[in-house]
C-alpha positions in Angstrom: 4.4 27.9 9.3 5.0 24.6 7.9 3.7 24.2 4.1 0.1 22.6 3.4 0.2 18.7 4.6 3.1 19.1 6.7 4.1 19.2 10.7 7.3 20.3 12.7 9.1 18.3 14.7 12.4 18.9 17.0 12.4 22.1 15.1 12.3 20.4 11.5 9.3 20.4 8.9 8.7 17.3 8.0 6.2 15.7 5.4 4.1 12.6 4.3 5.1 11.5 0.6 3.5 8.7 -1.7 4.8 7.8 -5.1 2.0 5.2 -6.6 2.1 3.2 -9.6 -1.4 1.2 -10.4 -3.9 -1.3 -12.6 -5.3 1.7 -13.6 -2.6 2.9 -15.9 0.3 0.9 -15.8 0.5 -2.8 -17.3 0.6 -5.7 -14.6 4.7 -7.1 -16.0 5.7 -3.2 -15.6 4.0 -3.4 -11.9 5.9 -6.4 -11.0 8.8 -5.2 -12.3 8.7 -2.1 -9.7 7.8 -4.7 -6.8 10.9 -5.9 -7.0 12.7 -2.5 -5.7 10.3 -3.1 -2.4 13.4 -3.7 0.0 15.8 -1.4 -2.1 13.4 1.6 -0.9 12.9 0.3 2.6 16.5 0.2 3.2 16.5 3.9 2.8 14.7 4.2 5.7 15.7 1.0 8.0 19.1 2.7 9.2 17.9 6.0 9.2 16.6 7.2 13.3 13.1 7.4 12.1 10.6 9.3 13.9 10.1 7.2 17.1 9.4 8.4 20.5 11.1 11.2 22.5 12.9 10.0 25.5 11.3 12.4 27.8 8.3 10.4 28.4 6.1 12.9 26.6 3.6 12.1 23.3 6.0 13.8 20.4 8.7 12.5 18.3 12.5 12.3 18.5 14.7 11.7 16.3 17.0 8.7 17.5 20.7 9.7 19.3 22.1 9.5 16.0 23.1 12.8 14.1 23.3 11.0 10.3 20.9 9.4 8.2 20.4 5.8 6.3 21.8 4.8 3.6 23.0 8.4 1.9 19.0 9.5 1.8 19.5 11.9 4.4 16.0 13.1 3.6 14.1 10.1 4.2 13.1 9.1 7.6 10.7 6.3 7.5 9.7 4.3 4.4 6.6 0.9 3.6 6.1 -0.6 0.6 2.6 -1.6 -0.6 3.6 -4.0 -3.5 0.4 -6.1 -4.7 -0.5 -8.0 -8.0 -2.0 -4.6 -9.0 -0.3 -1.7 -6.9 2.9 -0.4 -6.1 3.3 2.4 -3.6 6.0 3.9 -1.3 5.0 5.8 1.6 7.4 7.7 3.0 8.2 10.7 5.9 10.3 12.7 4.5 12.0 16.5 5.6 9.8 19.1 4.0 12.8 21.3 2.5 14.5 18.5 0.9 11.3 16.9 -0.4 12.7 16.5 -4.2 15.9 15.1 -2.6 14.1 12.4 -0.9 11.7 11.6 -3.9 14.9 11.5 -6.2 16.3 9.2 -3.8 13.7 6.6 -3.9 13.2 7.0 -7.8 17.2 6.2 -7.8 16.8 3.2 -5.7 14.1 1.6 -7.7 15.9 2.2 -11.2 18.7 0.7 -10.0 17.1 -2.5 -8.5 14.9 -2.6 -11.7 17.3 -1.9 -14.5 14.6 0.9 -15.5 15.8 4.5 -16.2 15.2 6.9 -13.4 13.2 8.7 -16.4 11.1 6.0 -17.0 10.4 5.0 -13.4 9.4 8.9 -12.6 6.6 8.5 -16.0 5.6 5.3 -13.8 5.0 6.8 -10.2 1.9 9.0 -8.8 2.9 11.9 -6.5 1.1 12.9 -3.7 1.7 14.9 -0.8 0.6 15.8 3.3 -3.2 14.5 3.1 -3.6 13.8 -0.1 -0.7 10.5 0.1 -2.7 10.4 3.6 -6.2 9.7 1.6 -4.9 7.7 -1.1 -3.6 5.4 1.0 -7.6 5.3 3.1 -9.2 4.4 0.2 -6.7 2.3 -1.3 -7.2 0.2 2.0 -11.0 0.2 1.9 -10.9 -1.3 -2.0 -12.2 2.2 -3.3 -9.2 2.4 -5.6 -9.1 -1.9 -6.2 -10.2 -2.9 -10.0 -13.2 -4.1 -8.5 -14.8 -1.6 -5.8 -14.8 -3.2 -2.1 -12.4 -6.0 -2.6 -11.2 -7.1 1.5 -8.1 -8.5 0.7 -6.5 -5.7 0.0 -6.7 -4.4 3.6 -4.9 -8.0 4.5 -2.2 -6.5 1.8 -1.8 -3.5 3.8 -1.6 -4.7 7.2 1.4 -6.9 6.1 2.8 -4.3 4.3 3.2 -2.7 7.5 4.5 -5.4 9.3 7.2 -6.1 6.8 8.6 -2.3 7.3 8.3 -3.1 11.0 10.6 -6.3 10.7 13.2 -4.4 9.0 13.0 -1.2 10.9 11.8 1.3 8.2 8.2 1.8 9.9 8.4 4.2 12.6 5.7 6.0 14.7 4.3 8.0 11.8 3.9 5.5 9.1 3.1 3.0 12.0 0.1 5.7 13.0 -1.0 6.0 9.3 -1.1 2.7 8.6 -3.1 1.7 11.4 -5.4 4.1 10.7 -5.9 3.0 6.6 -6.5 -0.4 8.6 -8.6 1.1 10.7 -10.9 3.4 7.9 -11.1 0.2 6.1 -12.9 -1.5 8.9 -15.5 0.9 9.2 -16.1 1.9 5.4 -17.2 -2.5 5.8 -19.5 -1.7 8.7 -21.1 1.4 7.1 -21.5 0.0 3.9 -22.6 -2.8 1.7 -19.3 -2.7 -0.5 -17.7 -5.6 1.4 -20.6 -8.0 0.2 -20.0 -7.1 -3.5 -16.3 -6.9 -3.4 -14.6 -10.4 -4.3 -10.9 -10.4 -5.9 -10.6 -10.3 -9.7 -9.1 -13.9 -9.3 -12.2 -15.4 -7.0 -14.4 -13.9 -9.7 -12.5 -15.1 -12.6 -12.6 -18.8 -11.1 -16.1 -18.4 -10.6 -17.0 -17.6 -14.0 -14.9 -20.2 -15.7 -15.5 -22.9 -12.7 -19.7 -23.1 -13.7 -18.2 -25.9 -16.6 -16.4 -27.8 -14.3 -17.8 -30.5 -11.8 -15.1 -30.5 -9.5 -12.4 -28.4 -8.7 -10.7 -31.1 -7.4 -10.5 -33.2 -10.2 -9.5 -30.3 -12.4 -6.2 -29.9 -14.3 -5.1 -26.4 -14.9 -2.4 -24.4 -16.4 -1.3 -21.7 -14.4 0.7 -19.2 -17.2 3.1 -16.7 -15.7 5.1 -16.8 -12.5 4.5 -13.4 -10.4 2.6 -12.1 -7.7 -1.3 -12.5 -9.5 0.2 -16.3 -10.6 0.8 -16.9 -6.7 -2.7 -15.5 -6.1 -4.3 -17.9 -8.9 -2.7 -21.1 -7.0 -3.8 -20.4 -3.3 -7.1 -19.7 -4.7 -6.9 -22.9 -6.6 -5.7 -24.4 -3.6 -8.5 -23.1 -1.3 -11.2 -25.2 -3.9 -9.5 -28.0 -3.6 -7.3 -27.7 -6.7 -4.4 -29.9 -6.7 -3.7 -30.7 -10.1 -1.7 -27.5 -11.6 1.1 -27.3 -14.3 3.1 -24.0 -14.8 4.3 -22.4 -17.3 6.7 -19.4 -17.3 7.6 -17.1 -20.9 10.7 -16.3 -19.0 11.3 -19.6 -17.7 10.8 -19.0 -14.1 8.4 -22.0 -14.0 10.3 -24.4 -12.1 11.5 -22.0 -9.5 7.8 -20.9 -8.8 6.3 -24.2 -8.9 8.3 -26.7 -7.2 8.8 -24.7 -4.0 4.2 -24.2 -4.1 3.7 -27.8 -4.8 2.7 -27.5 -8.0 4.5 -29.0 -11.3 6.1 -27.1 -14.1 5.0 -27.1 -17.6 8.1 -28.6 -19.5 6.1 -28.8 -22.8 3.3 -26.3 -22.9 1.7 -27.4 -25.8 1.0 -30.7 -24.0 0.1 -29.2 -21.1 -2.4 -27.2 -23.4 -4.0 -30.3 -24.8 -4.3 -31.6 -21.4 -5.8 -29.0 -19.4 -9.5 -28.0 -18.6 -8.5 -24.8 -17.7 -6.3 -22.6 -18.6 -5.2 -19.2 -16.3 -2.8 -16.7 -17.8 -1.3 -13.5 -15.8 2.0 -13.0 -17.0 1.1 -9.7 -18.5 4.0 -10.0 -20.8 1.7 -9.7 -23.9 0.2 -12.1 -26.5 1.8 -15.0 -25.3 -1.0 -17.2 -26.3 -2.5 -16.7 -29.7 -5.6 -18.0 -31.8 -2.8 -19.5 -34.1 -1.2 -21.1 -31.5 -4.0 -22.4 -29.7 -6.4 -23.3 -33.0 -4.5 -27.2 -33.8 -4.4 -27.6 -30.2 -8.4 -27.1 -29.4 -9.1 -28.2 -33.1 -12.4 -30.2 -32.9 -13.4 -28.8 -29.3 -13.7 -32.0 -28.5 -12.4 -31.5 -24.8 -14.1 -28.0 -23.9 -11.3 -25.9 -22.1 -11.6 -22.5 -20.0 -9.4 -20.0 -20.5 -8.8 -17.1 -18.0 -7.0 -14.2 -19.1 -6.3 -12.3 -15.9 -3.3 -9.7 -17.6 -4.1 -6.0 -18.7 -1.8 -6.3 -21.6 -3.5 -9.4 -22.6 -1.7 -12.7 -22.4 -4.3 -14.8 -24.3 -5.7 -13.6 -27.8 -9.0 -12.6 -27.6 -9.8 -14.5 -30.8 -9.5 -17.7 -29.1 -13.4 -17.1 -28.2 -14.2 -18.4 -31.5 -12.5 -21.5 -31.6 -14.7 -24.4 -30.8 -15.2 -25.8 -27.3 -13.4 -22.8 -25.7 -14.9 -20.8 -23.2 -13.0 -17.2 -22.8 -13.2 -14.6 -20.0 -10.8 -11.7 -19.1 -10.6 -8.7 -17.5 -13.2 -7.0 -19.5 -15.2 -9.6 -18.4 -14.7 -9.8 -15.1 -15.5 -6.1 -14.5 -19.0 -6.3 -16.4 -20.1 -9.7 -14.2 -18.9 -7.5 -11.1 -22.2 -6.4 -9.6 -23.1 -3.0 -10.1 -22.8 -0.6 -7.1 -24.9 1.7 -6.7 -23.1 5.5 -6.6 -24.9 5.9 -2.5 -22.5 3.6 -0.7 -19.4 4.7 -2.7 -20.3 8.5 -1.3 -20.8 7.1 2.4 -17.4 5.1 1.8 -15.3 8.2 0.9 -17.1 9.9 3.7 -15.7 7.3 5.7 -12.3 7.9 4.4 -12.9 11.8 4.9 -13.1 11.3 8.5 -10.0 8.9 8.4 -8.0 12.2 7.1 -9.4 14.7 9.8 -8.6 12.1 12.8 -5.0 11.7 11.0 -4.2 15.6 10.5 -5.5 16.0 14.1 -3.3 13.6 15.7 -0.6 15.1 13.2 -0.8 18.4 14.6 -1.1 17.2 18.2 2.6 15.4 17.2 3.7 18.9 15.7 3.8 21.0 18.9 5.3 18.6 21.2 8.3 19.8 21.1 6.7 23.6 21.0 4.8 22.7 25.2 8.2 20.9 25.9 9.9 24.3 25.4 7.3 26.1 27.4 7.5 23.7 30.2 11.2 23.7 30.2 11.0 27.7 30.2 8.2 28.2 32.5 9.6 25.6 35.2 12.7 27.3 35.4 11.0 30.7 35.9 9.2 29.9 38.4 12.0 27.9 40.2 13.4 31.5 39.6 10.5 33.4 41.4 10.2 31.4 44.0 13.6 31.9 45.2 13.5 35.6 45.3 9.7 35.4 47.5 10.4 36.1 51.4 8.8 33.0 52.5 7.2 29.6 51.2 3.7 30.8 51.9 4.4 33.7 48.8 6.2 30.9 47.2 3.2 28.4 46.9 1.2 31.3 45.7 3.1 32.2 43.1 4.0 29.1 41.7 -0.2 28.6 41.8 -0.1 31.6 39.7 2.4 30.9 37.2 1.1 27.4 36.4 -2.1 28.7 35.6 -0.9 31.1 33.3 1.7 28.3 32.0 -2.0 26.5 31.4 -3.4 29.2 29.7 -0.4 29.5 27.4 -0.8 25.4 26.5 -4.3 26.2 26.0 -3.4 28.8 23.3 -0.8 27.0 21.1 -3.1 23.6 20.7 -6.3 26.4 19.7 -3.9 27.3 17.8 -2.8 24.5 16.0 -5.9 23.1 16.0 -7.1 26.1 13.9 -4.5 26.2 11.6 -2.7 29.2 13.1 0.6 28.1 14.3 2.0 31.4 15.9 5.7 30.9 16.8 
């Protein structure tokens, strides 16, 4: 019997695998860092044969013609990436009895695109496992896991996340299946509940809250610090209100590769660009890299009120800067408390959502599982009666035994999907 989670196919246990790294517990520059192994992992899986249709016609899997595996993971079979300005998460189908082969494979191939130790990227990554990766990813999709609760872009995230493994061939029917469904779950956690309506992005809220000084966003001049993902975030929500007037400004000096390319201008002398700006957005999570020191001769006097936004979880803007005058200051912290408060009612009716998600998922998992169990039966039962229909006298016997033996070929069927269905895989 295949262990808890997993499903056999073509005679081979095979299981879902997640390895997550989040907002929750690791810092946003560390996050970033990982994205950038995204299409080192789903290379593992883009030359492998994947788990796409049999040939025979039939609902289960097969395994391609080929009889070796991508890239030297021969225990990966199908890999997506979910890389986001707070998330990074591999999915991945993997053969059961070489599960810590495949996971050390894709820990290998993000330490080496990153630089990190494979010891340091394993303290990074989340395991999970069968239908447990299965509801992570649900509620991931539905914004249950998002820093604030209901968030909808997220979902967007995971659909192109999807079709990104697609266009390079690590997706296959099984990830293609599970993703689809997250999509899916998602929908209806926004039908059945009211999270939707008090979900917006950390970076709509965080414009919101320093955008109530401003008169227009149009007119505007903002400094955009740090260069990754939540930085190209920032700017096409600055560009959605109309902002067109944005400087930025890398620590690593990545400022003119980001900026040029989006349309927007980089910050050659950020003190300048300091003095000059009415609001100020900072997401580099590299640490400190404005301070009240720093920024106290530059707003000295307050006599041209600036907003600063500190959207980085290892802060990039000194919380002291509050004090200086003329300076409005939100971050995270504060983001979180103007979030409205959700009650704990539609959270429960959202997992129970997601609970459902799983049950469908496993179902259609086990209906996969004993494809290739009926095709054996079918093979088997059509050649004995072939068999006894030779050795009856005449074709009247012959049609009634062949009646016969397909009904008891139905009533074995019968038994092995009550069986499955139940749990009890009798082989």
């Amino acid at each position: 019997m295949p262990p808890a989670g997993a499903s056999q196919y073509d005679g081979r246990t095979m299981i879902l695998l997640a390895l997550s790294a989040s907002h929750c517990d690791v810092a946003l520059a560390t996050i970033e860092r990982l994205s950038a192994a995204a299409s080192n992992v789903r290379a593992l899986g883009a030359d492998g044969p994947g788990l796409g249709l049999g040939s025979g016609g039939g609902s289960g899997f097969g395994f391609g013609n080929g009889a070796g595996f991508g890239n030297g993971a021969p225990a990966v079979r199908e890999v997506v990436t979910l890389a986001t300005c707070n998330r990074f998460e591999v999915y991945a189908v993997v053969d059961a009895g070489a599960a810590k082969d495949a996971t050390r494979e894709l820990i290998e191939a993000i330490a080496n695109a990153t630089g990190l130790s494979f010891d340091s990227v394993l303290s990074l990554l989340v395991a999970r496992h069968g239908q447990d990766a299965a509801r992570h990813l649900f509620a991931v999709a539905a914004g249950l896991e998002s820093m604030i609760v209901g968030e909808r872009e997220i979902v967007g995230q995971v659909a192109c996340a999807l079709s990104e493994a697609r266009a390079e061939g690590s997706a296959g029917h099984v990830l293609g299946r599970l993703f689809q469904t997250a999509i899916r779950v998602s929908r209806e956690v926004e039908a059945a509940t009211s999270l939707a309506s008090h979900g917006r992005s950390i970076v709509a809220t965080g414009l919101d809250m320093v955008g109530g000084a401003l008169e227009n966003w149009g007119a505007a001049r903002v400094l955009l610090v740090g260069t990754g993902k939540f930085a190209g975030a920032c700017l096409s929500a600055l560009r959605a209100r109309g902002c067109t007037n944005v400087q930025v400004y890398s620590p690593s000096g990545r400022a003119r590769d980001f900026a040029l390319p989006r349309g927007a201008a980089p910050a050659d002398d950020v003190q300048r660009a300091l003095r000059h700006a009415d609001v100020v957005i900072a997401s580099s999570g590299r640490g400190n890299v404005l301070d009240a020191r720093t920024l106290a001769p530059v707003f000295a006097g307050g006599e041209h009120p600036v907003a600063l936004l500190d959207l980085a979880l290892a802060r990039d803007i000194d919380p002291d800067v509050r004090y200086l005058p003329g300076v409005t200051f939100v971050d995270l912290a504060a983001i979180k408390a103007a979030a409205p408060q959700i009650s704990t009612e539609p959270v429960a009716r959202a997992h129970a959502v997601v609970a459902r998600g799983v049950e469908r998922w496993q179902a259609w998992m086990s209906e996969q599982s004993i494809s290739d169990e009926v095709r054996a039966i079918v093979d088997q039962a059509s050649r004995e009666i072939d068999a006894a229909c030779r050795a009856t006298a005449g074709e009247r016997q012959a049609r009634a035994v062949r009646a016969e033996m397909r009904r008891e070929l139905h009533r074995r069927l019968q038994r092995v999907r009550h069986a499955h269905a139940a749990g009890r895989v009798a082989r």
